[in-house]
N, C-alpha and C positions, 0 to 999 in steps of 0.2 A: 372796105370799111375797116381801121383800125382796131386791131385786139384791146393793144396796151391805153387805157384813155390817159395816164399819166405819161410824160418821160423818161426815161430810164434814169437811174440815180447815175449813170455812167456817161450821160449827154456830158459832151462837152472836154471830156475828159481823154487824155494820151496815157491809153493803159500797155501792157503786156500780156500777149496772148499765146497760147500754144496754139501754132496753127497746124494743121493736119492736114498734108501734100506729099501727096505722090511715095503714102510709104514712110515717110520719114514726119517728125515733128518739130518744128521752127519756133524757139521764141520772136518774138516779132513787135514791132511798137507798132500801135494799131488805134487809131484817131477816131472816136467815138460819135458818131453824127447822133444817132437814138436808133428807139427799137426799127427795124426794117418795114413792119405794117406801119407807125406814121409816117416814114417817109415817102415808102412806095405805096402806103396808100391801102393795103393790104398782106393777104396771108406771102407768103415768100413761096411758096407751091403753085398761087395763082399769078403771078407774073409772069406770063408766058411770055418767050420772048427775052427778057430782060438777063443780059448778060452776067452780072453779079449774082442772079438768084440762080440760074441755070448751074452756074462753076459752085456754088453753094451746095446744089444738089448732089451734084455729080461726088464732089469732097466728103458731103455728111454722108453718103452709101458706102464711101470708102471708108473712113474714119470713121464708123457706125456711130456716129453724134445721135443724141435727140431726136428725134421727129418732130418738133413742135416747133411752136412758133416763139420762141426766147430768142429769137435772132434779132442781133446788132448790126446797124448799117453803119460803116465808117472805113478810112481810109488809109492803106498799107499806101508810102510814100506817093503819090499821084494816083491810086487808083482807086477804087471802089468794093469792097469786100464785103461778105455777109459773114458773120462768125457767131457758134452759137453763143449762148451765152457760158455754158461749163468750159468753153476755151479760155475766158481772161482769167489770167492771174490773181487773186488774192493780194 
């Protein structure tokens, strides 16, 4: 079940992101599908399985992001990313 019942003021939108990998911090253009619970349907914890939330996990324990559920589903060149929401640019 969906958190956000609106969509993110960020739908839609080709922002810049500080992404948080391996250590190091990457600006990155970062293609904004909306929040992750409408797409996937829910929390980004409970997607078991689900390859983008998994490497999301694994990244925010490293980057000690948030714990919550502000996460954006959209895409770094062909693929599929979860980014919290305090990584886009201003």
């Amino acid at each position: 079940m969906p958190i956000h019942n609106e969509p993110s003021e960020l739908a839609g939108q080709t922002v810049t992101v500080n992404f948080h990998e391996d250590g190091t911090t990457k600006a990155l253009e970062y293609r904004i599908e909306d929040w992750w619970d409408r797409v996937g349907g829910g929390p980004w914890g409970d997607a078991n399985g689900n390859p983008a939330a998994m490497q999301y996990g694994i990244r925010a324990g490293f980057a000690s992001l948030p714990w919550d559920d502000e996460v954006l589903y959209g895409k770094i060149g062909h693929f599929g990313y979860l980014v919290h929401r305090s990584e886009v640019l201003a």
